[in-house]
C-alpha positions in Angstrom: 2.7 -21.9 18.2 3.7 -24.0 15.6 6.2 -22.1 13.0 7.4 -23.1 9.0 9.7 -20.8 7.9 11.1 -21.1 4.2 14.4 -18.4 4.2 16.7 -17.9 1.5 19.7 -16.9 3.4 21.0 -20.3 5.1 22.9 -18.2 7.8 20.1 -15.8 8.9 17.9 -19.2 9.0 19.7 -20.9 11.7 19.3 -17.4 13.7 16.0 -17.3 12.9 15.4 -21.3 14.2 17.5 -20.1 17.5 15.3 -17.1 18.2 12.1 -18.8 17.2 12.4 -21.6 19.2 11.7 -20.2 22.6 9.1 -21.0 25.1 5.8 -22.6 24.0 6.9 -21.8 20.1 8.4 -24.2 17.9 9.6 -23.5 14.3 11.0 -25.5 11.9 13.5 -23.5 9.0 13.9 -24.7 5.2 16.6 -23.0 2.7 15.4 -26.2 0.5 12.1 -25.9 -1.2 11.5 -29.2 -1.8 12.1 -29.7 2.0 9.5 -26.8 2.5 7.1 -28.1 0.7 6.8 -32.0 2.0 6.9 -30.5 5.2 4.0 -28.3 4.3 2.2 -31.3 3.3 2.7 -33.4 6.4 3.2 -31.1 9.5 0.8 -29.3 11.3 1.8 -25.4 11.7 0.0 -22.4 12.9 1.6 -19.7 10.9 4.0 -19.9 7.8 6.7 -17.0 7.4 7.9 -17.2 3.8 11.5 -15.1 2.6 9.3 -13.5 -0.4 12.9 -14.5 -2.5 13.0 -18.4 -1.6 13.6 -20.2 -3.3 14.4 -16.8 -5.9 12.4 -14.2 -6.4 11.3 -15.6 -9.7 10.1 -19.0 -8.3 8.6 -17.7 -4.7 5.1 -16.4 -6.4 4.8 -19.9 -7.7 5.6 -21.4 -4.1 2.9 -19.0 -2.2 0.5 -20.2 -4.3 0.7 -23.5 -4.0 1.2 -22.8 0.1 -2.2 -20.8 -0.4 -4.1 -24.2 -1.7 -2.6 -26.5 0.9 -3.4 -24.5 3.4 -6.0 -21.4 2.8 -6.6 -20.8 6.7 -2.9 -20.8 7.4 -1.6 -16.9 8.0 1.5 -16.1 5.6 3.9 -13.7 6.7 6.0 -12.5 4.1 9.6 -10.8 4.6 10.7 -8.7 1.8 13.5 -6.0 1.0 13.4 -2.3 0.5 13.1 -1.7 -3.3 10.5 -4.5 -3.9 7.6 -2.6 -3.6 6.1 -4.0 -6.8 7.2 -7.5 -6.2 5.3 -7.9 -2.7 2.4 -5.9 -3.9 1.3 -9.1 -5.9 1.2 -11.3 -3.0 -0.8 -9.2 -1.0 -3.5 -9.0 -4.1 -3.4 -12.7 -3.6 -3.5 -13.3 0.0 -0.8 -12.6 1.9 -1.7 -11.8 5.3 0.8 -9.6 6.6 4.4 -8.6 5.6 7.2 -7.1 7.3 10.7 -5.5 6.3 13.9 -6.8 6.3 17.2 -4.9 7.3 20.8 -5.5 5.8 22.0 -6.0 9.3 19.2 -8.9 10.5 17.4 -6.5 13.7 14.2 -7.6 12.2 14.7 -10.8 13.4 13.8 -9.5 17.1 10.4 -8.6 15.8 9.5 -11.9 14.1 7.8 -13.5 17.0 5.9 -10.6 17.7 5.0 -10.3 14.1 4.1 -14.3 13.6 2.2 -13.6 17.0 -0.2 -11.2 16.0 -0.6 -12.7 12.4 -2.1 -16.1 14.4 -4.3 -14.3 16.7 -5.9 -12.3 14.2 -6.6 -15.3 12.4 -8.0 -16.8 15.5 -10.6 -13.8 16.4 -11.5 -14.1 12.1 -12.6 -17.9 13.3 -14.1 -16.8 16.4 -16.1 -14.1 14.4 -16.9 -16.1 11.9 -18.1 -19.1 14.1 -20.1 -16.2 16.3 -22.3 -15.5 13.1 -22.7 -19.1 12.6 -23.9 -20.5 15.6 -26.3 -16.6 15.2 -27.9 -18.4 12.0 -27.9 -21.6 13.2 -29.8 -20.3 16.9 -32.3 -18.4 14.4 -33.1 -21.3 12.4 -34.0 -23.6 15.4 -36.3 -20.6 16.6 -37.8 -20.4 13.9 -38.5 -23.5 13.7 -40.0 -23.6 17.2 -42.0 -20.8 16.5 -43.6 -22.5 13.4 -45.3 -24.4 16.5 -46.9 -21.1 17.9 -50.7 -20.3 16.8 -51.1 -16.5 14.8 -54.5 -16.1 15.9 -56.4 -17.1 18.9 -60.2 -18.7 19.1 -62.5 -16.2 20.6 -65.5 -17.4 22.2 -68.7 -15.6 23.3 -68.2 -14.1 27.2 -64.6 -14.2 27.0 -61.4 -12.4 25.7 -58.2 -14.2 25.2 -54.7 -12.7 24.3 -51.3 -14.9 24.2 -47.8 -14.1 23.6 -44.7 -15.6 23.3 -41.2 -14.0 23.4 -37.8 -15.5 23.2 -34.5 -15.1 26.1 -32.2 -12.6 24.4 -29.1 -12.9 26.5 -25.1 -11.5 25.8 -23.1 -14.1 25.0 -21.4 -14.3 21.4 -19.8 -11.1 21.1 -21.2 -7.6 21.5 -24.4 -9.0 19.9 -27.3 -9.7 21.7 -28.7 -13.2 20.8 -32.4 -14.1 20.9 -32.3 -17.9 22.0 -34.0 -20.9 20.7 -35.9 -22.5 23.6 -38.3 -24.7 24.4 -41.6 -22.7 24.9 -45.1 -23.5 23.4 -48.5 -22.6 23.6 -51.6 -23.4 21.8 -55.4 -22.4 22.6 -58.3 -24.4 20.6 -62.0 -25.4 20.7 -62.9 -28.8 20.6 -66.6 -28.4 21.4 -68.8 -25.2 20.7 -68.9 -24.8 24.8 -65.3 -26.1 25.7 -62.2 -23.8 24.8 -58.4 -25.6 25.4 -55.3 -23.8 26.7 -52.0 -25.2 26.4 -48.6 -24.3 27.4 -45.4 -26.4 27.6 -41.6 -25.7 28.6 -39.0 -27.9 27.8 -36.0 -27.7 29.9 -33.3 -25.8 28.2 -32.6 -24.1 25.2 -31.2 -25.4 21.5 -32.2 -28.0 19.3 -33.0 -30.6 22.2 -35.2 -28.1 23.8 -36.7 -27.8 19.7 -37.6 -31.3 19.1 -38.7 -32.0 22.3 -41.2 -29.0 22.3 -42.4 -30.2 18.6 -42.5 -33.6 20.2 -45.2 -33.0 22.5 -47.1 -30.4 19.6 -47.2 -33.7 17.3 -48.4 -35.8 19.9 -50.9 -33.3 20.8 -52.0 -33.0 17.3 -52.5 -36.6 17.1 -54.6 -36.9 20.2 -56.4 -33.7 20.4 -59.6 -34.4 18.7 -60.1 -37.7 21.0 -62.3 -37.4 23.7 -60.2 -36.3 27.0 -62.9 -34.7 28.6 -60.6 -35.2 31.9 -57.5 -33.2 31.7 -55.7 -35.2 34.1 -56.4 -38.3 31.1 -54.7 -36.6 28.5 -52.3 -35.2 30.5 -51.5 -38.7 31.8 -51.8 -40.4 27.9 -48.8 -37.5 26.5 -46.6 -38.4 29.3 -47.2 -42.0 28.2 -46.5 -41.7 24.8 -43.3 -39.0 25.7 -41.6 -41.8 27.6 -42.0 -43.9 25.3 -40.2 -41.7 22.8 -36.8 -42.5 21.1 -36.9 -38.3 20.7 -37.4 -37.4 24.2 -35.4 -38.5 27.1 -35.8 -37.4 31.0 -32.4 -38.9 31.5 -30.5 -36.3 30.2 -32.5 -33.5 31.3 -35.0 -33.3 28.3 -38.1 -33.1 30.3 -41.0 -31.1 29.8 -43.5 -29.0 32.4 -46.8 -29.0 30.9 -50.2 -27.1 31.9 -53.3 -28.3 30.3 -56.5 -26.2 30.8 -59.8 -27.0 29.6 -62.6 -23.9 30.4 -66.2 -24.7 29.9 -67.8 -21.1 28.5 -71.3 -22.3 29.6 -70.8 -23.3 32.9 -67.5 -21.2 33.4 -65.7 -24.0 34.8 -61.8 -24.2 34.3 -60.8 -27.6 34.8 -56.9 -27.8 34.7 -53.9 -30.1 34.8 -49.9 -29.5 35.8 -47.5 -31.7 35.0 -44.5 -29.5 36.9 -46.0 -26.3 35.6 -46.7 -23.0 37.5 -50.0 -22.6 38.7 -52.5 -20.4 37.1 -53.1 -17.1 38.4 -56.8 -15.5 39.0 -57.5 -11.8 39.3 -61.1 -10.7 40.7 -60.9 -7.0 39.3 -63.6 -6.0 41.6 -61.6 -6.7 44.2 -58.0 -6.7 42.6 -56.9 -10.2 44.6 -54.1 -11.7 42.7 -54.2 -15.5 43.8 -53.3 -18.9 42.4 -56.1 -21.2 41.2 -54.4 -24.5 43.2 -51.6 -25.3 45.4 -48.7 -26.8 44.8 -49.8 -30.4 46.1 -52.1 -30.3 43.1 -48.8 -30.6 40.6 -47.3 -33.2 38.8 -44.0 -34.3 38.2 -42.5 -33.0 34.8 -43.5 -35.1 32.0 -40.8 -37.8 31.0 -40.3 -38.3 34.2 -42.0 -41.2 35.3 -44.5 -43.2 32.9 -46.9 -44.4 35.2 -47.1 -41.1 36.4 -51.3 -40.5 37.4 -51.7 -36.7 37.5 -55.2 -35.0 38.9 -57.3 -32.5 37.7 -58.0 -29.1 39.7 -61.6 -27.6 38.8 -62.4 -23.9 39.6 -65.3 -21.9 38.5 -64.8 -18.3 36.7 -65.9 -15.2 38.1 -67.5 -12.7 36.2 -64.9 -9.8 35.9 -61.9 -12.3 36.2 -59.1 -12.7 34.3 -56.9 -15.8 34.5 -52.8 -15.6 33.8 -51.4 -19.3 32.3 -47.8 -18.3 32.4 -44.5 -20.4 31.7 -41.6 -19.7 34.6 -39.6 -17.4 32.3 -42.1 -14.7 33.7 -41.7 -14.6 36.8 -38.0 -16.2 36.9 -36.5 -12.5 35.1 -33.5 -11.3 37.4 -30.4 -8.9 36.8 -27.3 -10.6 35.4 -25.4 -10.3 38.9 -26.6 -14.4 39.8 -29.4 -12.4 42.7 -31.8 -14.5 42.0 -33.7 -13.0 45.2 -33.9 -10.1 43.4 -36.2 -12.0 40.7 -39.7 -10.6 39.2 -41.3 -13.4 40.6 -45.0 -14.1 41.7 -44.6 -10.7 44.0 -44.4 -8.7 40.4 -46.7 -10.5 38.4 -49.0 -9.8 40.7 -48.3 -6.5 41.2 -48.3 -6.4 37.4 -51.7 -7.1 37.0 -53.2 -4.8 40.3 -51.8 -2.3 38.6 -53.2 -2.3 35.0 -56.2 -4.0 36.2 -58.4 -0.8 34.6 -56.3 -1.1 31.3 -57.7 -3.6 28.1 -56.6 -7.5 28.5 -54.0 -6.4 25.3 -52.1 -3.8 27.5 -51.9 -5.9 30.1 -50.4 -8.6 28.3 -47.4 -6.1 26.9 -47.2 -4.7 30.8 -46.0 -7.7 32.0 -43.7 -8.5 29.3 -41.8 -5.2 30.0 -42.2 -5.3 33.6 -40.5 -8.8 33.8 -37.3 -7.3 31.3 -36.8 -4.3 33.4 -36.4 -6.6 35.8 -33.6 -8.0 34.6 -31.7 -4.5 34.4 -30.9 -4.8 31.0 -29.4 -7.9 31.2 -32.2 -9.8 29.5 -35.0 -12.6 30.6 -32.6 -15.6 30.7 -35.7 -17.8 29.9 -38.1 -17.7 27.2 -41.5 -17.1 28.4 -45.1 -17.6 27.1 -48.5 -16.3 28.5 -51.9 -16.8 27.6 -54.4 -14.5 29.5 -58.1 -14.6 29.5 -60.6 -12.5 30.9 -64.9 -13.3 31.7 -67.1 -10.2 31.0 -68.2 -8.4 33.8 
């Protein structure tokens, strides 16, 4: 801890020096005030204790306020005498941050570095408060900004039902404040044809503002190229990873990929034709049955986009029961676990699927919020470390 000490009593100064400069502390003592003050201006110190009669009482107001400009986040601790009650009361109105008393005989001395100790931690855990609330305002802004991404209503087409959600990690880390993360989630759902409805979701790795802009990235680019005609999934699929590789915004070499899943259901024919690129395969549940099973195998996956540009991904075609529903899910689903690093002990695949067995007689809405608590109890109370997206759709019976 670095120490300035301006004292009006030259001998109890050079105690003072001896008895502060111990250990890992180092203070440097002024009975001169011009001294004090061009060391003020040119030395770096933690914590100033000020006599609150140097260089006389009549001058020492003066001093502290001109300490106060040049250094605002510095703590002043002020030593006064017995008597001055109405002297010291006006520094405190201006900003002293703590003040102790001094004896005739100098045992107060003994409690300086305990004093000067306390005064710089408390101004430490202001800063680390103070920095906790920014970094909250700056992690809601860049969610917010995510979120701009997510659609408030979904298309509904004849034959089908189709409900999506999106929730944010909310994870213990600054403070005794839970924070709800920015990520990198994103889904969309659209029709491009009268016959032909489009499902999207996308995870980029991480959270924060690289997870942000690389999300809104791939929405742009989507937005750009949606209305062409991909009638192959794998195509566009293929042409975003293209045009992601090629971006000066998103780069795979320092982790910024993205997992995509690109679905494109035909309502006539009630063929879902879909692409992965590194996402999670899409569940199907045949509630006449109540099988839970995925709609592919793993084989049938691509590597994350921004991985490799010439990457050529393939489509996966399945046809749509009546009295199906079909899960699109991002990993933050299934990937819920207590905060005790047991990841065994995940939701996983085993309770989304026993998720949806179980509400399988319950509307497609109710379903949707079941597995969103399901996967947080999960967790113990510790929170889904992940944001997590879902769209699920269900074919009349």
């Amino acid at each position: 801890m670095q120490i300035l000490v301006g004292w009006d009593n030259s001998v109890e100064g050079e105690t003072i020096q001896s008895f502060l400069n111990i250990g890992d502390n180092t203070a440097d003592v002024f009975g001169n005030a011009a001294d004090f003050e061009a060391a003020l201006k040119t030395g770096h110190y933690e914590v100033i204790l000020l006599a609150l009669n140097f260089p006389a009482q009549q001058e020492c107001f003066a001093l502290f306020q001109r300490i106060r400009r040049e250094r605002p986040d510095t703590p002043i601790v002020g030593a006064w005498f017995q008597g001055e009650l109405s002297h010291i009361a006006k520094f405190i109105l201006a900003g002293l941050h703590s003040y102790m008393l001094r004896d005739s005989s100098g045992e107060f001395i003994m409690l300086l570095t305990t004093m000067l100790e306390a005064a710089y931690q408390s101004v430490l855990a202001q800063r680390a408060r103070l920095l906790a609330d920014k970094l909250r305002e700056e992690v809601e802004s860049v969610r917010q900004l995510q979120e701009s991404v997510i659609p408030a209503t979904l298309p509904q087409v004849a034959g089908y039902k189709v409900v999506a959600r999106y929730e944010p990690s909310e994870i213990r880390v600054l403070g005794d404040k839970p924070v709800v993360m920015a990520g990198g989630d994103y889904y969309d759902a659209f029709r491009v044809r009268d016959n032909t409805l489009i499902m999207i979701l996308g995870d980029a790795a991480g959270h924060g503002m690289r997870a942000c802009m690389s999300i809104m990235t791939m929405h742009t680019l989507i937005g750009m190229i949606r209305d062409q005609s991909y009638p192959d999934t794998a195509e566009f699929v293929t042409e975003v990873n293209r045009r992601l590789c090629r971006s000066t915004v998103v780069s795979g070499d320092s982790g910024g990929f993205i997992t995509l899943l690109y679905g494109s259901l035909d309502t006539e024919r009630h063929m879902l034709q879909w692409t992965s690129a590194g996402h999670p395969i899409p569940l199907i549940h045949d509630l006449a049955t109540n099988e839970v099973r995925p709609l592919g195998v793993a084989e049938q996956c691509g590597l994350p986009l921004v991985v490799a540009e010439d990457w050529e991904y393939p489509s996966v075609f399945v046809e749509i029961p009546p009295g199906s529903r079909v899960l699109l899910y991002s990993d933050g689903l299934e990937e819920a676990f207590p905060n005790d690093n047991e990841r065994h002990q995940q939701f996983g695949l085993a309770g989304i699927t026993k998720t949806l067995q179980e509400t399988a007689h319950l509307p497609l809405e109710e379903v949707l919020e079941e597995l969103f608590a399901a996967s947080n109890r999960a967790t113990k109370g510790a929170g889904r470390m992940d944001d997590t997206s879902v769209v699920l759709l269900e074919r009349d019976r």
